[in-house]
N, C-alpha and C positions, 0 to 999 in steps of 0.2 A: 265530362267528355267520355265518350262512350270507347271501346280497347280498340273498335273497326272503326273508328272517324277517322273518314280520309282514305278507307278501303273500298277495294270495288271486289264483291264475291259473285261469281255465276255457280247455281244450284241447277241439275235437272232434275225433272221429276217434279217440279216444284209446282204443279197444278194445285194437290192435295198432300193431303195425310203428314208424312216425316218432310220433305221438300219442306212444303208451306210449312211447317213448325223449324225449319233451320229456315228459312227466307226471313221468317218474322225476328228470329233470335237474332239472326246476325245483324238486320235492321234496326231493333232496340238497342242492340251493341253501336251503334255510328253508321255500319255499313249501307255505302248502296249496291243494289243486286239487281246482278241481272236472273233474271226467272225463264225458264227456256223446259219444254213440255211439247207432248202431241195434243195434248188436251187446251187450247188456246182460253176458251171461257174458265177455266180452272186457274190458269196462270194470272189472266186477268185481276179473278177475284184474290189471288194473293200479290199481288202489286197494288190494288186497293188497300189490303193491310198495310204495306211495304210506304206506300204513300202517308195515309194517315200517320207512320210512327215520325214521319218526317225525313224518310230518306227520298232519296230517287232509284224507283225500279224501271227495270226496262222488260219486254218480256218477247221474245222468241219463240218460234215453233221449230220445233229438233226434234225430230226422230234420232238417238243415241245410235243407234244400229248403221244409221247412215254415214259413211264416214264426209260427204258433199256437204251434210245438213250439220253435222258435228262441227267441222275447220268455220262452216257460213255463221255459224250461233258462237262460234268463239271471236270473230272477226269483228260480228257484228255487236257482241260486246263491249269489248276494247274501243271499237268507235265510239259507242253512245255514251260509255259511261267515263272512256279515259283512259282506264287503267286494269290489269287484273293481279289481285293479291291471293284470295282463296278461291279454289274449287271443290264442289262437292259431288260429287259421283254417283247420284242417288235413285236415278231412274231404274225402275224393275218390275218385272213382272212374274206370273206365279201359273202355270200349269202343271195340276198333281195327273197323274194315271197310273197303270200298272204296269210294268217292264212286257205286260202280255198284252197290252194294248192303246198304250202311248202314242198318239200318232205324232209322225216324222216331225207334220208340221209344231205342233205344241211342245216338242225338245227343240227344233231349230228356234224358233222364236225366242227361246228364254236362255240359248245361248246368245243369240245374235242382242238382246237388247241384254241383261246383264249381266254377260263377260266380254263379248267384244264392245260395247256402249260403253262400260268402264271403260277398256283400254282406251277406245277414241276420245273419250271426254280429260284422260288424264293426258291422252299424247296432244290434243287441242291445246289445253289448259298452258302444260308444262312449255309448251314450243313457246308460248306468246310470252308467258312469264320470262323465257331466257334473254327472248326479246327485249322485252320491256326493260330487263336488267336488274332487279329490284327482290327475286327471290318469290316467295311466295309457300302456301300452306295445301297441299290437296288432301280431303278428305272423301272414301269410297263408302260408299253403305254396304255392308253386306250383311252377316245375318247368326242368327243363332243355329241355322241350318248348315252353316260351314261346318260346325262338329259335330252336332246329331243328325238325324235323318230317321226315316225310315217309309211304309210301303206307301206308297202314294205321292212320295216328297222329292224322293231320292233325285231326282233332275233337274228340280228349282236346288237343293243341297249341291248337286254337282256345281253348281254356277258359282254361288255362293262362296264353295271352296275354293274355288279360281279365283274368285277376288283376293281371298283371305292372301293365297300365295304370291298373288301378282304383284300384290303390293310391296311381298319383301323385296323384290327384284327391283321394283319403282324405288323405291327410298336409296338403295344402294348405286342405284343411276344417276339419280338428282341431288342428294345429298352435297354434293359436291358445290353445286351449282345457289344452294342456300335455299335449296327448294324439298318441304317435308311431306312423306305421304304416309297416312296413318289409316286404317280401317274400325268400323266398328258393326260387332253385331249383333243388334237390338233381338230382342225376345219377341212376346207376343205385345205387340203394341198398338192400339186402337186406332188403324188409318182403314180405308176403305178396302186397300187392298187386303187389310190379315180383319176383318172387322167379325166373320165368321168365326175364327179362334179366339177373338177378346170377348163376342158374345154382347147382347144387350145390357146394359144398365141396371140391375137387379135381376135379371134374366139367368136360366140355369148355367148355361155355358160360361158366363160373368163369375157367378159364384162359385162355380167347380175350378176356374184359374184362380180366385184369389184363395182359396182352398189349400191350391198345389204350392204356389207362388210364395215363398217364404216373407215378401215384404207386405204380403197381401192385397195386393193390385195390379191390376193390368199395367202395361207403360203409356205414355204419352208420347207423342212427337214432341213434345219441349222435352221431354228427359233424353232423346237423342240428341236435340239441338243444343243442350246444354254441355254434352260432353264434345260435340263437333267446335261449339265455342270456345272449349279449353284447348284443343287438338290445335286448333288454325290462331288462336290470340299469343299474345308473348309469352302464357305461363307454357304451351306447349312445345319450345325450340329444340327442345332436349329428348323429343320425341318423334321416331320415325320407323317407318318399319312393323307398325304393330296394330292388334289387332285385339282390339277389350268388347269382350260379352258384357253386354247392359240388360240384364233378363229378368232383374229381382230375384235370385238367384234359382231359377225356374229349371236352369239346365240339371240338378242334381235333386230334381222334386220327381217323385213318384209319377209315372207317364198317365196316360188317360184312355181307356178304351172306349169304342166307338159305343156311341148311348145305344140301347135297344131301342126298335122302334117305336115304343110306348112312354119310352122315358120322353120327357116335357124338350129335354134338350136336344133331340131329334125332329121335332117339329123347326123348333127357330131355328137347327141348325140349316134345316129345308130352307126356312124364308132368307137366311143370307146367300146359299148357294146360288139363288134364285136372283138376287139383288147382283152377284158377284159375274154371274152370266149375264146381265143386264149390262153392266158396265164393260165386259169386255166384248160383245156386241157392236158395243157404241165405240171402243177405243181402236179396234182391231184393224180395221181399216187404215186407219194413221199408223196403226205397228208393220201395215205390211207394204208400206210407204219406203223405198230403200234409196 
């Protein structure tokens, strides 16, 4: 028997990348999940996973930013599936620029979905769980950008750092109530959204992280979902309030300077950019959905 038999987790973000790799863990763990995303074909295909491992997923369309769409995806949870014991916090997005020419819209957006989308997903979460009476686990994603930063980042870092802090504030609210809220913040980890900085598969940008990277590899969304599994299962109780970097110890590795145009690793890094504007194209529309 698996530590979530007999739990019900709601994840957003859970279309792709870290989501889908905490959907799938908590589902091999017992859990059923509910799956809640702007991305609907994306959710889809990880409640497929979700099914196959033999749970029951449900899946939702939420814009986090929303606070209508946030309370309807937490409601409509609790219906489908019964009950809610963990939440995870995980939706976010990433607009780099310069402090010289940042537009408005690309800092509102990556406030609105990850700092206020945590808050509303943890005050959704937390309200049902007091309900429900039964306690519960929230877990936030944030990032390796809450303590470093720098030109081009500092605004997705702003966001990040809000999480880091909000959460001390969340734990010390809920605490009480038998309800835990812990953060973690992943390094460079191979989801579509950071896929640019883990680089291709034997690809230069691939090998100059594992290079930097003292465990010598990029992360995976199961190395996140395996520490969110600890946070939210019984060995985590005794935990709240905190906030663990998972970077392979990347944050204390010599930085990286942008490749010259001729270096191999400025071309791919062209073809992700190019893939990464593709995707937010296609998503942006559901992100300005309020």
């Amino acid at each position: 028997m698996g530590q979530f038999e007999g739990k019900v987790a709601w994840v957003t973000g859970a279309g792709s990348g870290i989501g889908r790799g905490i959907a799938e863990r908590l589902a091999r763990d017992g859990a059923d999940v509910c799956i809640s995303d702007v991305d609907v074909e994306g959710a889809n295909e990880t409640a497929g996973i979700v099914r196959r491992l033999g749970r029951k997923p449900h899946v939702v369309r939420a814009n986090v930013a929303s606070l209508p769409q946030v309370q309807a995806a937490a409601d409509e949870c609790v219906a489908a599936l019964g009950r809610l014991d963990v939440a995870v916090a995980n939706a976010g997005i990433a607009r780099g620029g310069s402090v010289l020419d940042l537009a408005l819209k690309d800092w509102q957006d990556q406030l609105d979905v990850n700092l206020t989308g945590v808050f509303l997903t943890v005050q959704a979460a937390a309200q049902r769980m007091l309900r429900l009476g039964h306690g519960g686990r929230i877990v936030c994603i944030a990032s390796l950008a809450a303590e470093v930063t720098g030109a081009m980042t500092w605004a997705y870092s702003a966001t990040k750092a809000g999480v880091r802090i909000m959460v001390r504030g969340f734990a010390q609210e809920l605490g009480a109530h038998g309800i835990t809220v812990n953060a973690i913040g992943p390094g460079i980890i191979d989801t579509p959204l950071a896929h640019g900085l883990a680089g291709d598969p034997g690809g230069a940008i691939r090998k100059s992280v594992e290079e930097r990277t003292p465990v010598g590899r990029v992360g995976s969304p199961a190395d996140v979902a395996g520490l969110v599994a600890y946070m939210a299962g019984p060995d985590g109780g005794f935990m709240t309030g905190s906030y663990v970097i998972l970077d392979g110890g990347l944050r204390d590795a010599r930085g990286q300077a942008l490749p010259d145009p001729k270096d191999p690793r400025a071309a791919e890094m062209g073809r992700h950019l190019q893939a990464a504007m593709q995707r937010r194209a296609r998503l942006q529309p559901l992100i300005d959905e309020r």
